[in-house]
C-alpha positions, 0 to 999 in steps of 0.5 A: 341561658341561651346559646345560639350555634350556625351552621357555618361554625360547625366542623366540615368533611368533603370526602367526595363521596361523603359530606358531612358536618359536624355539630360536635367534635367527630372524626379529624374535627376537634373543638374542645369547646364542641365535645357534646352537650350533656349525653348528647355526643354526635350529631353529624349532617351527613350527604352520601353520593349514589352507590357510596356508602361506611363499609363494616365497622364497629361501636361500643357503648353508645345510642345511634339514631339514624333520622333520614331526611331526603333518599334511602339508607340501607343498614346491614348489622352483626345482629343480623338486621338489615333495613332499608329507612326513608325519610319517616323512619327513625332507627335505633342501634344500641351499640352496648357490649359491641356491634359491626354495622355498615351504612349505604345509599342503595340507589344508582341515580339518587344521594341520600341526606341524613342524620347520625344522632350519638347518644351516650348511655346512661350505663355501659355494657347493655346487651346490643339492640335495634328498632325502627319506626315510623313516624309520617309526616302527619304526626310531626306536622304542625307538633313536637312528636316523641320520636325517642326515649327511655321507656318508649312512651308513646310509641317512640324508640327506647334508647338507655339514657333520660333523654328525649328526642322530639321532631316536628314539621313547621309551616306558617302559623304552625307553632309547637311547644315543649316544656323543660322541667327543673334542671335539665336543658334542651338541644334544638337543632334545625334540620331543613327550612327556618324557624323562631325558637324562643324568639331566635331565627334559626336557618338550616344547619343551626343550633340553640343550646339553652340551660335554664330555661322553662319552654322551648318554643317554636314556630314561624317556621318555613319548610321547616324539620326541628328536631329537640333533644330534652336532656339531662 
């Protein structure tokens, strides 16, 4: 089964400083109809104006990826990590038993464009962790790159959950596939351009849910950024 979500339908915050959208219900958007998609919990569109940025706050229990489409965040945390990603570098904060964070845009003159990925764990109360990794243009072009999952196979970022996190780059006659086992489901959610997926014409900002089904295909992409969640 199929399920196809647009961008337009899904929740919507103009902070000035901060716009956001919401795949999920998050924050003062609530639809019991949107609350997550198996461990998936959050997945928020972020824009956040030069100099701005979320001052120091705290999570539990929960597997933050940040995937920076366009500009530079800067990430400061209580582990004593700080960072500067770009578009490329994936970073992974397992909140666990408690973590403080804080998220900025460090440029004067440019916004900066993102992903903010929540992931629930499989078991509560790890110890706190991060990483970060880089994952170039070249290794998503044209292919479905692991970019997450439980055992960090293939160089990709360990998160505590049976889920894995593809990206890819499509263009063209550039195609990709991945194939979903027995009982579990996929996520796709289309970041930037257009793209067929199983046959559906997703844009910007849309989203495919699909149970049941044995492939995730993709391809007749334009300037198109996927990322595919393979979940339990």
């Amino acid at each position: 089964m199929i399920a196809i979500r647009r961008s337009q339908d899904r929740g919507h915050a103009n902070h000035g400083w901060l716009d956001s959208w919401h795949s999920f219900s998050f924050a003062e958007y609530h639809d019991p109809g949107h609350m997550g998609f198996g461990p998936l919990r959050v997945i928020n569109e972020d824009r956040v104006q030069p100099g701005m940025g979320f001052g120091t706050h705290g999570h539990r229990d929960m597997e933050i990826i940040s995937y920076v489409l366009e500009g530079a965040l800067e990430h400061k945390d209580s582990m004593g990590n700080g960072s500067v990603i770009r578009p490329g570098n994936v970073q992974r904060m397992s909140a666990g038993t408690g973590v403080r964070h804080s998220e900025y845009n460090p440029s004067a003159t440019e916004g900066v464009h993102f992903l903010q990925i929540w992931i629930e764990p499989a078991q509560r109360g790890v110890a706190p962790g991060y990483e970060e990794k880089n994952f170039d243009a070249g290794s998503r072009r044209g292919q479905l790159r692991l970019i997450a999952s439980p055992d960090g196979r293939e160089g990709s970022v360990t998160i505590h959950q049976d889920a894995f996190v593809h990206a890819a780059l499509l263009d063209g006659a550039e195609s990709a596939a991945l194939a979903i086992a027995d009982g579990r489901r996929a996520y796709v959610h289309v970041a930037r351009g257009e793209v067929s997926v199983n046959g559906r014409r997703l844009a910007a900002g849309d989203a495919l849910k699909a149970t049941g089904e044995r492939e995730i295909r993709l391809d007749a992409g334009l300037g198109a950024e996927v990322i595919v969640f393979d979940l339990p």
